[in-house]
N, C-alpha and C positions, 0 to 999 in steps of 0.2 A: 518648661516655660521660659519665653526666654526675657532679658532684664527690660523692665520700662523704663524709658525715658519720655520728655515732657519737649517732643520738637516745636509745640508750638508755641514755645515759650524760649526757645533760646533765638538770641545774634547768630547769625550766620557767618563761617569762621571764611574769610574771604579768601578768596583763590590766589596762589603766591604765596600762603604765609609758610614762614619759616617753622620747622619743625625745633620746639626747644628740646632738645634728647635731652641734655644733660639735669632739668630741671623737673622732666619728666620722669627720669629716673627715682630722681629724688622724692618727687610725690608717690609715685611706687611703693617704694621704701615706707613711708609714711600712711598706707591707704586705710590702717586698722586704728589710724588715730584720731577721738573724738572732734579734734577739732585742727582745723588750716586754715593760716592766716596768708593772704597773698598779698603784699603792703606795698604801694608806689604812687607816685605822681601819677593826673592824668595822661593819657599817652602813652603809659611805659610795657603794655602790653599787658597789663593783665587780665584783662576779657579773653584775647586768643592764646593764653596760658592754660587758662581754666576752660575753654572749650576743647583745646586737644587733649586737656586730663579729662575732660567728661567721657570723650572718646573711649580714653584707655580703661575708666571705671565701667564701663560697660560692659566692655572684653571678661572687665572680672566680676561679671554678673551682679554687679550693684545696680539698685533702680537709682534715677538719679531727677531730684526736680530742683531748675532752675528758675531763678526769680529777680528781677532789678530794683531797685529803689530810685525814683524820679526826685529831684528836686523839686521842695515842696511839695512834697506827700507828708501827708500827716501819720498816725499812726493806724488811724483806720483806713484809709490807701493803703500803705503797706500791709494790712491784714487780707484785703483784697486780694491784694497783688497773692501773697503767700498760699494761701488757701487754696486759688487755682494752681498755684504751680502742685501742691502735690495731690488735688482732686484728680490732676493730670495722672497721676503716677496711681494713684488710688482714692477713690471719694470717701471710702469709709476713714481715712487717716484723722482729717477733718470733719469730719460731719460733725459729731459733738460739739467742736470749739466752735465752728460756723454758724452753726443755729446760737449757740451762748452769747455769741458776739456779735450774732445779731438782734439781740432782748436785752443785752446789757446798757444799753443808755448812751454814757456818758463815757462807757470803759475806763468803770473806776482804776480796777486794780485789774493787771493783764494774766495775774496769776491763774483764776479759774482756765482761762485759754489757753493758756501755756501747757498746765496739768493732764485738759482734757487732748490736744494732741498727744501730750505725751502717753496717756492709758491707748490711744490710736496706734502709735507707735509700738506700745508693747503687745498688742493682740496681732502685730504682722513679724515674721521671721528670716524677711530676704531680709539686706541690708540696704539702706540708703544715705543716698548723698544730698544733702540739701547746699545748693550754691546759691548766696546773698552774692550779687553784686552793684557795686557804686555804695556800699555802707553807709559811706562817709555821710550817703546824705541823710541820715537818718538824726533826725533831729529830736526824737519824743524819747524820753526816762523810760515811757512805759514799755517801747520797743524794746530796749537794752535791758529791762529785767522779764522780757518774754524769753529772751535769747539766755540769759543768765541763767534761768530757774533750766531750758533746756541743757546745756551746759555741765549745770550741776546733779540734772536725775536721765541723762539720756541714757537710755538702752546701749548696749555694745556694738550692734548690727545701726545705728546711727550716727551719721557723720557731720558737722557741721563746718563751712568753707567760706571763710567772711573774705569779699574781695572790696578792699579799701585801697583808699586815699591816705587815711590817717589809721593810726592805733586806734581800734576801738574802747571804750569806756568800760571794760568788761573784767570783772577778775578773774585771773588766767593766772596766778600764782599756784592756787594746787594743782591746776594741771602738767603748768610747766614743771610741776617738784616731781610730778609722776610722768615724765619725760610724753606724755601726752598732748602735746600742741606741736604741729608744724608751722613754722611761719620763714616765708620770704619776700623780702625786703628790693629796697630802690635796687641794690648792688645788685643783687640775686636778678632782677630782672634785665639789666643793662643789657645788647647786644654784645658778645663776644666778637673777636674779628672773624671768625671766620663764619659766625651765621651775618656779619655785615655783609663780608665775601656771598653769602648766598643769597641775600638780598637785591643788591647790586646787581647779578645775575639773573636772576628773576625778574627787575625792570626793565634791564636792559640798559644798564646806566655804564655807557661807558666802555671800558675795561676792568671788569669784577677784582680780577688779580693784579691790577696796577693802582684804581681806585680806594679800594679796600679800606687801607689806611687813611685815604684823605677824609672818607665819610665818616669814618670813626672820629677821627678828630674831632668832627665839622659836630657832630651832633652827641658821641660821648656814650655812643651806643642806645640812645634816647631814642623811643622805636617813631612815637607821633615825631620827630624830631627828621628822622629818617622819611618819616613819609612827605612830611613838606617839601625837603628837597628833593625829592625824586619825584613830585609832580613837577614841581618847579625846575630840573632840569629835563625832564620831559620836554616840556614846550618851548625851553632853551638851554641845549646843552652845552654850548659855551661855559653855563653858569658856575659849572663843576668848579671848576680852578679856584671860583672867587667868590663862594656862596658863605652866608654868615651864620655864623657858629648858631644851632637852635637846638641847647640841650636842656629846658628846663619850660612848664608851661608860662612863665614869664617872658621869655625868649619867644612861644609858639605866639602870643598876643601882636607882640613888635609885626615878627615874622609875617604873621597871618593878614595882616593889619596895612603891612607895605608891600609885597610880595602874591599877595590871593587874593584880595579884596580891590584890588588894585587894577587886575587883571580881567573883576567883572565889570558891563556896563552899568550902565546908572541905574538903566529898567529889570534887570537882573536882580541887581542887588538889592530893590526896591522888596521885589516878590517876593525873593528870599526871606528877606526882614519882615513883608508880614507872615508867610508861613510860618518862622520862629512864634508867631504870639501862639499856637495851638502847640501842645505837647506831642502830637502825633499828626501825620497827615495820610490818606489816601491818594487816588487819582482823583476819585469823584470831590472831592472837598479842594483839592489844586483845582479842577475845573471850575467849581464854583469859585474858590476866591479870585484866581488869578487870569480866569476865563479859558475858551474851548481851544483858543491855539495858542496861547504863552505856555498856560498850565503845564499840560502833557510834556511840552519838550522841554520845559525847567527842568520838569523831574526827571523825565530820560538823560538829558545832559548830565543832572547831578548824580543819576547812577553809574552814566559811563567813566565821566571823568571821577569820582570816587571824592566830590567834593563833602567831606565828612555827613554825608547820610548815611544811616544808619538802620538795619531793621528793629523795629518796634518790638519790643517784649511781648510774645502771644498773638500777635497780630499779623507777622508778614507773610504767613500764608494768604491772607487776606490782602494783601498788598499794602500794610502798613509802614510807615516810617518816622523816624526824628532824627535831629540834629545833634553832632555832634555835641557832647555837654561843654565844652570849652567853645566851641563855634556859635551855639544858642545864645550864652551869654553874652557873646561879641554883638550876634543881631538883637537882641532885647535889648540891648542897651543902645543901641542904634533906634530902636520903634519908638524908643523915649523921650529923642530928640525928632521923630516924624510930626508933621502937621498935626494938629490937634483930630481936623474934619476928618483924614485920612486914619489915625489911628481909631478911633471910633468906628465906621466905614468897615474897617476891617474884623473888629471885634462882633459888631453886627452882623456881618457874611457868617461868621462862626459860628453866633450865637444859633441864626436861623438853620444852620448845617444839622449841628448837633443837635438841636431843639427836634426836627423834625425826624430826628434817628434816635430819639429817645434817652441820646447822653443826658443827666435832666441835668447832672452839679457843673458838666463843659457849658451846654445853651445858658442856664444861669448866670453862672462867672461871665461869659462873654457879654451875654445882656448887663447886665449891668456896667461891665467896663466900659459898655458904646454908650450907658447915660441913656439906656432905654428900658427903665425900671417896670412900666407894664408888658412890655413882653419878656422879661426876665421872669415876671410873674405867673403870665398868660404858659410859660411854659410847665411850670408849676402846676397851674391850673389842669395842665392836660391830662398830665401823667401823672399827679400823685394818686388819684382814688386806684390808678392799677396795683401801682409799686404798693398802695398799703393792703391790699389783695392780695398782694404775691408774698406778703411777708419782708419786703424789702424794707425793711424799717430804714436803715442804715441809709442807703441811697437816700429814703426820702427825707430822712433828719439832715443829712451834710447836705444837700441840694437847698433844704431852706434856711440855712446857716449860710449859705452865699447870699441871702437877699437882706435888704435892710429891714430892720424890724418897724419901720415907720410903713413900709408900701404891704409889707403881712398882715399887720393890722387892719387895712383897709381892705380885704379881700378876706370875706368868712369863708369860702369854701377853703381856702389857705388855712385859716386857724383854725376850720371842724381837723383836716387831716391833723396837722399839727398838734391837735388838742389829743386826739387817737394814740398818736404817736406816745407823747406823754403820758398816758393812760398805762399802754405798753408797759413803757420802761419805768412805771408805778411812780412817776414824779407829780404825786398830787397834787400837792399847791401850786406849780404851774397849769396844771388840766384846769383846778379852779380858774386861776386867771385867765385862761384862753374862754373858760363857759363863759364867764362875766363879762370879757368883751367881745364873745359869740351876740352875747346877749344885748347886749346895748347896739349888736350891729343889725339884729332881726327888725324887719320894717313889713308893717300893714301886714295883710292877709298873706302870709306865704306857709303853705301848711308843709312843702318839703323842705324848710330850713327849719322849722319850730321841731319836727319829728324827728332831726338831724340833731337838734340839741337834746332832746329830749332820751333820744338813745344815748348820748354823748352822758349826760346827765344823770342818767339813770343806773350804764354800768360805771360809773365813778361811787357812786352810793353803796353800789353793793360792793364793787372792791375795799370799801373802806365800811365795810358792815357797818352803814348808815340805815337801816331799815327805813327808819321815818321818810328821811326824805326820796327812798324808793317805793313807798304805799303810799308818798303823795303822789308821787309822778305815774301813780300807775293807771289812773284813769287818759292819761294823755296817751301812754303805752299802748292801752287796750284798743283806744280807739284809733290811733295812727292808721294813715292811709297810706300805703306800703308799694302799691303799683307792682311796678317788673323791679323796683330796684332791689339788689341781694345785699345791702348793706341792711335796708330795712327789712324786708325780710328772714333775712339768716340771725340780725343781731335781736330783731326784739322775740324770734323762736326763742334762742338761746339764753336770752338776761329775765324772759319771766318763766322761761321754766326753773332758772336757777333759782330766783326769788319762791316760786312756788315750793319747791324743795325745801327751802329753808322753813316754810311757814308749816309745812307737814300736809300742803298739798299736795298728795302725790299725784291724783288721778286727772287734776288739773298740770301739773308738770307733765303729763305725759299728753295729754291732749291736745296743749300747746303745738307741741313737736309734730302733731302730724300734718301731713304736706306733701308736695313736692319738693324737691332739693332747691335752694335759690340758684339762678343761675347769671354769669357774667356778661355783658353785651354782644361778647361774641357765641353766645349761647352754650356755652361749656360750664360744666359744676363748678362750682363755689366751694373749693374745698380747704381750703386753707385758710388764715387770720382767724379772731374770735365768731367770727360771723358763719363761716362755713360748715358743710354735713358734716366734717371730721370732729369737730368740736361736737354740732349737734349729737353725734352720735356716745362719745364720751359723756355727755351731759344726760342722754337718756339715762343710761346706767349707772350713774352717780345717782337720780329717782329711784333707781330700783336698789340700792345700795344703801340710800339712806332710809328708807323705809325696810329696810332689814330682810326683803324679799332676795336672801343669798342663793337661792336654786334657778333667780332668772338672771339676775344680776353677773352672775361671773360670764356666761356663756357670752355675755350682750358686751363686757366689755372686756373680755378677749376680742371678741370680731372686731371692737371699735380699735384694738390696741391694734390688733393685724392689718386692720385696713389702715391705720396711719401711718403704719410703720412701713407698707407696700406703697404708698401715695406717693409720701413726702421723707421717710430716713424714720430710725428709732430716739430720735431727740427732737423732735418737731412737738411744737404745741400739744395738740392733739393726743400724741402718742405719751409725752409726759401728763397730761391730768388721766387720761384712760389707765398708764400706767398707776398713778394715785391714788382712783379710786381704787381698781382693781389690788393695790397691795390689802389693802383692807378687807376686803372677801378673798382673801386667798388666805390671811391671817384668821380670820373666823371661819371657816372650812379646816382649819389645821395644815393648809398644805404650806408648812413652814418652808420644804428644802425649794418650794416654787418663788420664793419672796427673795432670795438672794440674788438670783440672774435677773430679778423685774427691777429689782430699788439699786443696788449697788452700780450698775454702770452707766446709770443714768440720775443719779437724786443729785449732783449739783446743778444738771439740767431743772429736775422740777424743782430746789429751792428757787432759780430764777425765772421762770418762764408761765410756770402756773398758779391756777386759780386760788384762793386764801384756801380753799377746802378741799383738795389735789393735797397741797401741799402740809395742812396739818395732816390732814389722813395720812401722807406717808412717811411722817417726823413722828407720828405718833406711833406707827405700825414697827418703825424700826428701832424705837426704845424700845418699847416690847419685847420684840424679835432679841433685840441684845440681853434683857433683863432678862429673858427665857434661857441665853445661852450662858449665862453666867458672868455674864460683861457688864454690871450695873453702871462702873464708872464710865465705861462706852455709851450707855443708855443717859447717863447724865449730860455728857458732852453735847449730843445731839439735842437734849431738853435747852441746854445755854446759846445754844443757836435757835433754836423756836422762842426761846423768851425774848432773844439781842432783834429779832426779827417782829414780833408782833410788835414790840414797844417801839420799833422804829415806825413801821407802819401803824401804829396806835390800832392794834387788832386785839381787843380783848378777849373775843373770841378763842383767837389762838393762844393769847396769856394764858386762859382758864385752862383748855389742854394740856400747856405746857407745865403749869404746877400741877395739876390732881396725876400727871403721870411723876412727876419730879416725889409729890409727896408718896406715892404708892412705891417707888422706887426708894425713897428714903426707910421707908416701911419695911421696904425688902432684904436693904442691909442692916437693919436693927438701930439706927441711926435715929434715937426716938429725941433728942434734943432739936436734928434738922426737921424734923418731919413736923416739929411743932413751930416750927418760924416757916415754913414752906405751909401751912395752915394756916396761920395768922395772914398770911400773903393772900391765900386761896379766898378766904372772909371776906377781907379789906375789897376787893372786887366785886365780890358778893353783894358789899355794901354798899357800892357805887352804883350795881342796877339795881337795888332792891324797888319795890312798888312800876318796875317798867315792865309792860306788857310785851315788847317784842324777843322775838326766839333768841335772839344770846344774850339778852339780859337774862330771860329765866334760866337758859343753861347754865349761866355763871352761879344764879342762887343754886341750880339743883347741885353742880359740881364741889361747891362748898359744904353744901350739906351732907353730900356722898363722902368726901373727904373728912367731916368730921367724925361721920360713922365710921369708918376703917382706923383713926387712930383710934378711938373709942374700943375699939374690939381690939386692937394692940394691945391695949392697957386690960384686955378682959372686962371692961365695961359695956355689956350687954345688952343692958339696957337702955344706957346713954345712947348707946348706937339703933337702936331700936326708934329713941324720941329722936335722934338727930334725923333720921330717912323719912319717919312720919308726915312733915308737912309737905313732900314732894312724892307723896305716895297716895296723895286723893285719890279721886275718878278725873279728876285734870290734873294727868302727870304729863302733860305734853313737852314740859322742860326737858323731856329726857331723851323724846323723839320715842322711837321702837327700840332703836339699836340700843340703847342703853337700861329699856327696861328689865331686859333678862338679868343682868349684874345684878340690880338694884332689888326687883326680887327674890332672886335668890339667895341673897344675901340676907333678907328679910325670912324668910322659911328656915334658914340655920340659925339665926339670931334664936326663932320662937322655938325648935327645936333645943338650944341648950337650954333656955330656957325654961323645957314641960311645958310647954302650949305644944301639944305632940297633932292636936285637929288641925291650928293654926296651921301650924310648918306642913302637915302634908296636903291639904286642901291649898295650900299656897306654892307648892313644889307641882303639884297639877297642874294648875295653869303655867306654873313656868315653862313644863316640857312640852306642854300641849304647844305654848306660840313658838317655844326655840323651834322644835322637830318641825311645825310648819313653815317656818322661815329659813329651816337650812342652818341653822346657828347650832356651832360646838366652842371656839375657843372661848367666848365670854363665861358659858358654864365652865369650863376646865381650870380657868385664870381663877375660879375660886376657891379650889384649892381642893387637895383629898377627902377632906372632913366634907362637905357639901358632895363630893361624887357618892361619899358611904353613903349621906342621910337620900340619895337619888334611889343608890341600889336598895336602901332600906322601904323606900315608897313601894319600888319595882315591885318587892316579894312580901307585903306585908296589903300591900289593896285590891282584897279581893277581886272586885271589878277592874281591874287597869288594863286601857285599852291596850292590846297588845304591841298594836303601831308606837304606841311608847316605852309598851316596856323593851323593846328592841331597840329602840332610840335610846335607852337608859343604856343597855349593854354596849353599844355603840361606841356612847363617850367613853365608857372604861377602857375598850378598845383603843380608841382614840388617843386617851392617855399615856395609852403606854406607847406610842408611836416615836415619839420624841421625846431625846433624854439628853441634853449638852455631854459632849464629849470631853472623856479624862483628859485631866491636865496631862503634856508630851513627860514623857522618861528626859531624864535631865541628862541630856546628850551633849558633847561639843558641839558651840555653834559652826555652822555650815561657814560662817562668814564674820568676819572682825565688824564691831560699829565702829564707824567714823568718829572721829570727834565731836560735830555736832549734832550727832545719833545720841551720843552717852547724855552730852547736856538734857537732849528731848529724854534720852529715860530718866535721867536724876528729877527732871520736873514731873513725869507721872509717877513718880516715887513720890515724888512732895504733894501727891493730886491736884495738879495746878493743870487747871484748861486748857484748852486749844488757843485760847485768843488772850490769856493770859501766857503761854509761852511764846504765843508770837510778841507779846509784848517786851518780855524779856530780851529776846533773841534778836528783833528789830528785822522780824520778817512777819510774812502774810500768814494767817489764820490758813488759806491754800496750801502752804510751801511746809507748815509746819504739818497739815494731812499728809503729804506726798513723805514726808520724811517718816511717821506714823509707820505709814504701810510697808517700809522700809526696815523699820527697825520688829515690827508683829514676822514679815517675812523672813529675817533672820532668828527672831528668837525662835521662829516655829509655832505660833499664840497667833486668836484672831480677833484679841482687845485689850484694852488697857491692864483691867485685871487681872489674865493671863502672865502678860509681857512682865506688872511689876512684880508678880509670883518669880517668873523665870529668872529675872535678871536678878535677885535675891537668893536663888537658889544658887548663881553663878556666881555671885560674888561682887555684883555688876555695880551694885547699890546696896546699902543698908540695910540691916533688918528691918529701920521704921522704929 
């Protein structure tokens, strides 16, 4: 195979240049080291430094993706820019962070993004070179601890090559202690004499071996320095003898200022200066602003003579270009002092350029600089329903972040997108504010903005398990007139099969769904956003999942998970709630070793990107999974993230989950003083919905009740636990749904069993195996523990009549049982690998069982960074949780007995 590189993202190393041996060497030397610092004034060559070392990393089979940073780029620009340079090189590197990054909002913290390249990086085994160049301009904190956090947990076959202006903001003390950072400086770049001498030769300037010396002087080996006077003795070679000294970009200003600027004419210089206000230009965009015969030869000119244009990062296969960053600045400050009419003028040529090629945040920004705020809007208007189609959150959020919130307001198709957007990234109390002033914008009869709100309206209620106010809106729901449009059609499939699910209609949740696939105006499927088949189809199966039908249910959403993952990548919407339901029937099927490859390299995707019920199902499935393996404190960690997350999103829903597994886990480790405050908790919610009719109200009562029967029978109170299940075991147990009936009864059958009600418990164990073995259900019976599998096999061979289809089911689960059993703690061996110092601190804190978000407290890092070091320290002790790890490190000596 041979090495990738990323051509269409790199400057073009321009013909003539000087070959730096000696520097090259030295990067050589240096090629296995984490990180290269290339540090100098604009000008000083370090762009065609770093392109003849790309050269040479290729030779040594490194892939290599290159990337720029623009003045004024923000920090989601530069995740743009990023992402493609190494989709270039390979898409799966990013995919994870890309999809995160683009659900994540506001990009709180860059950690998850950072993380998930990194687990990208460690699933590929060439090595790569990532090259930052122009750093300097990197202005956002949150950049500098993307780059930090990679830094500090990069793979060995990872290279990182910041090409600056200035010192980066980065700590680079342990690396430089472990002789791991290259860095060269203004010195290190200067021309030497004798690549002067071959410079010199290469222009044609003169006499190279007589000259030599005087250019050195004149410029100080300053390479932009160099270039100035050799155009400028180009067009007058006289000048050689008595050119003035330009070694420094304060000098290139003067220089440029009296000496180039000088030399164009008025109408020239005119062009130039408004090309400067666009970041990039083509031909077609020169033809546009500066018309069909200036345009073209400006630009031919400024290529021939080499007047600081520049190919475009990713683009100049296309024929893109910019201005020198030193020369931009010179003409933007020039457009500043342009006529009013004429700067304006120009921004509006832009705006209408880009607008009609789809740039939405370039046509915006331009509209509005020309002071022509409805069609800044008008562009808005064109393009967002695609961009939120396509998932392009990010786009369409910074694009209406250029417009002022006064002309937003006044344009509801602006705030439905908008309001969507919000929804997205779960910032509810702005989606209210956007419905409210949706709503006061709706006028007379217009029934396709009412059913615009309406859907807007309606999945806001359910993300925020508001029942009520989604069984008021559901008569507007039902009746909505939908047309061709796939917003209406795909979102109200989607939001009243989900509502139906919840209500425990299943057969209406599935009737909903039938159709044909919505489709977009250029008649192609609807497959992506909440609205699309990939969702629809995730959503069927979550019906069949949550009505406990496990034998149709997993098949349906496999297919859903395959086909999203064939669509759109394995971290897409779609693929993460398919993957969420699906952990759960893969869990209740017993195929435990299936749950590890589904949840683990994707569940910080579904903590952010899916549905409240995606995502308790798969917090809930992998406490489980952990408590099953003997990791309780791992299983807790995960329960303090579902509780930090419901109560942020005020989802009591997910609260109640989060405690009746918290307290069954407390139960687990014998922890009978937590298990009674983690009960008290369970109640107190209980008590919040008591007398409410809708489905997580009563779950919350029936999970309390559930919960008090299992401490109850901790304590040997049998009975107690017998009255505590009683009121949520009517003929309306519907609190409980299907899926939860199995537990609940047969939990009830062993209670009446110890207690000699022996017709009770086996008339009661009948029905239980009759509806599990119909529905495909083993883990809920197995999680009951041995005593309940005996009193099964004791039905099995003791009732005369038992249909046989059961008593094989009975055999089944004992099978079953014994399929999986947590693996012995490891032989206490030398570790493979020293911890770091800030490894030891993280184990002394799960020594002390202090949290994930308690020791990032401590430590004065992110809840992310302190995972990343987790897995770090489980992969050295040899352990695959908490448990484990503070077993091992006790056996080593590592930490305290406790």
């Amino acid at each position: 195979m041979n090495p990738v590189e990323t051509p269409a993202t790199l400057p073009r190393l321009e013909p003539g240049s000087i070959e730096r041996t000696q520097l090259l060497a030295r990067l050589s030397e240096a090629r296995h080291k984490p990180c290269v610092l290339i540090l100098g004034p604009a000008g000083s060559g370090k762009t065609t430094l770093a392109l003849q070392w790309r050269a040479q990393a290729l030779a040594y089979g490194h892939d290599f993706a290159w990337m720029t940073v623009v003045p004024g780029d923000d920090a989601q620009a530069m995740l743009d820019a990023l992402f493609a340079a190494l989709d270039r090189v390979d898409p799966e590197i990013a995919r994870e962070a890309h999809f995160i990054y683009n659900r994540d909002g506001e990009l709180r913290s860059p950690d998850p993004i950072a993380i998930a390249v990194l687990r990208g990086l460690m699933r590929r085994s060439r090595a790569l070179v990532l090259l930052i160049d122009d750093y300097q301009n990197v202005s956002d904190a949150r950049a500098h601890t993307l780059l930090q956090t990679w830094l500090d947990f990069a793979p060995p076959h990872f290279h990182l090559v910041l090409v600056s202006r200035s010192v980066p903001p980065l700590s680079l003390s342990r690396l430089r202690d472990k002789d791991a950072v290259m860095e060269l400086g203004f010195a290190d770049l200067r021309f030497a004499l004798d690549e002067v001498r071959a410079f010199a030769h290469s222009r044609h300037m003169g006499s190279p071996d007589r000259d030599a010396r005087r250019l050195h002087d004149i410029t100080d080996g300053w390479i932009a320095g160099l270039q100035l006077v050799a155009l400028d003795i180009q067009r007058q070679p006289e000048r050689l003898g008595r050119a003035v000294p330009v070694q420094n970009p304060h000098d290139f200003t003067a220089y440029f200022n009296r000496e180039v600027l000088s030399q164009l004419d008025l109408r020239e210089l005119d062009a130039m200066t408004c090309l400067a206000a666009a970041r990039g230009f083509n031909l077609a965009l020169v033809r546009d602003l500066l018309g069909d015969e200036q345009g073209p030869a400006l630009l031919e000119r400024m290529r021939r003579e080499h007047l600081f244009l520049m190919p475009m990062d990713g683009m100049e296969r296309q024929g893109w270009f910019r201005f020198h960053p030193l020369f931009r600045d010179l003409l933007l400050e020039r457009l500043e002092r342009m006529p009013d009419a004429q700067r304006r003028q120009t921004h509006s040529v832009l705006s209408q350029w880009f607008g009609r090629r789809k740039h939405l945040r370039e046509a915006v920004h331009h509209g509005v600089a020309s002071g022509d705020l409805e069609q800044a809007a008008d562009w808005l208007d064109r393009w967002a329903r695609e961009l939120f189609l396509n998932g392009e959150l990010q786009r369409l959020v910074r694009a209406v972040s250029e417009l002022p919130r006064a002309i937003l307001r006044e344009r509801g198709s602006l705030l439905l997108w908008l309001g969507w957007s919000q929804l997205c990234y779960r910032q509810f109390a702005a989606c209210h504010d956007s419905l409210a002033a949706l709503k006061d914008r709706m006028r007379g009869n217009d029934p396709e903005a009412r059913a615009h709100w309406s859907l807007l309206a309606f999945s806001l209620a359910l993300q925020e398990d508001d029942i009520p106010t989604a069984q008021a809106l559901l008569p507007a729901m039902q009746a909505m007139r939908q047309g061709s449009d796939a917003v209406l059609i795909g979102g109200r499939r989607n939001l009243l099969s989900w509502l139906f699910t919840h209500e425990g209609d299943f057969e209406q949740a599935r009737k909903v769904m039938q159709g044909a696939v919505p489709s977009r105006e250029d008649g192609s499927p609807l497959l992506d956003s909440p609205f699309g088949a990939l969702m629809s189809q995730a959503l069927r199966g979550f019906a069949l999942m949550h009505s406990c039908d496990m034998r149709q249910a997993e098949p349906a959403l496999r297919d859903a998970l395959a086909d999203a993952e064939r669509a759109l990548g394995p971290y897409c919407e779609a693929a993460c709630n398919a993957a969420g339901f699906l952990s759960a029937v893969l869990y209740e099927v017993n195929d435990i070793d299936g749950l590890h490859p589904l949840l683990e390299p994707r569940f910080d995707a579904i903590e952010r990107v899916t549905l409240p019920d995606a995502l308790i199902t798969a917090a809930v499935v992998r406490c489980r999974l952990r408590r099953l393996e003997g990791n309780p404190l791992e299983a807790l960690e995960g329960l303090d993230r579902l509780e930090e997350l419901a109560q942020r999103r005020g989802l009591d829903r997910a609260l109640g989950f989060a405690l009746i597994e918290r307290l069954r886990t407390d139960l687990h480790m014998g922890q009978m003083a937590t298990a009674w405050q983690t009960l008290h908790a369970l109640q107190a919610l209980a008590r919040r919905h008591a007398g409410n009719a809708a489905p997580a109200s009563r779950r919350a009562v029936g999970l309390a009740a559930y919960g008090t029967a299992l401490v109850a029978v901790a304590e040997h109170d049998d009975r107690g636990a017998l009255a505590a299940l009683e009121p949520v075991c009517g003929p309306d147990d519907a609190a409980w749904l299907r899926r939860d009936r199995a537990s609940v009864h047969g939990l009830r059958a062993l209670l009446w069993a110890r207690l000699g009600q022996h017709e009770l418990a086996m008339n009661q164990m009948a029905s239980v195996l009759r509806d599990a073995q119909r529905q495909g259900m083993v883990r809920s019976l197995l999680d009951l523990g041995p005593e309940w599998l005996a009193l099964a096999l004791r039905w099995a061979q003791e009732t005369p009549d038992a249909d046989p289809v059961l008593v094989f089911y009975v055999e089944r689960l004992q099978a079953q049982a014994a399929l999986f059993r947590p693996e012995a703690p490891p032989s206490l061996a030398p570790l493979k690998e020293s911890l770091s110092e800030r490894e030891h601190e993280i184990l002394r804190a799960l020594a002390n069982a202090m949290s994930n978000k308690r020791i990032a407290q401590a430590l004065g890092v992110s809840p992310e960074t302190v995972k990343w070091h987790l897995k770090n320290v489980y992969g050295k002790l040899g352990v695959t949780g908490r448990d484990d790890a503070v077993a091992r490190a006790r056996d080593l000596g590592l930490v305290g007995q406790g």
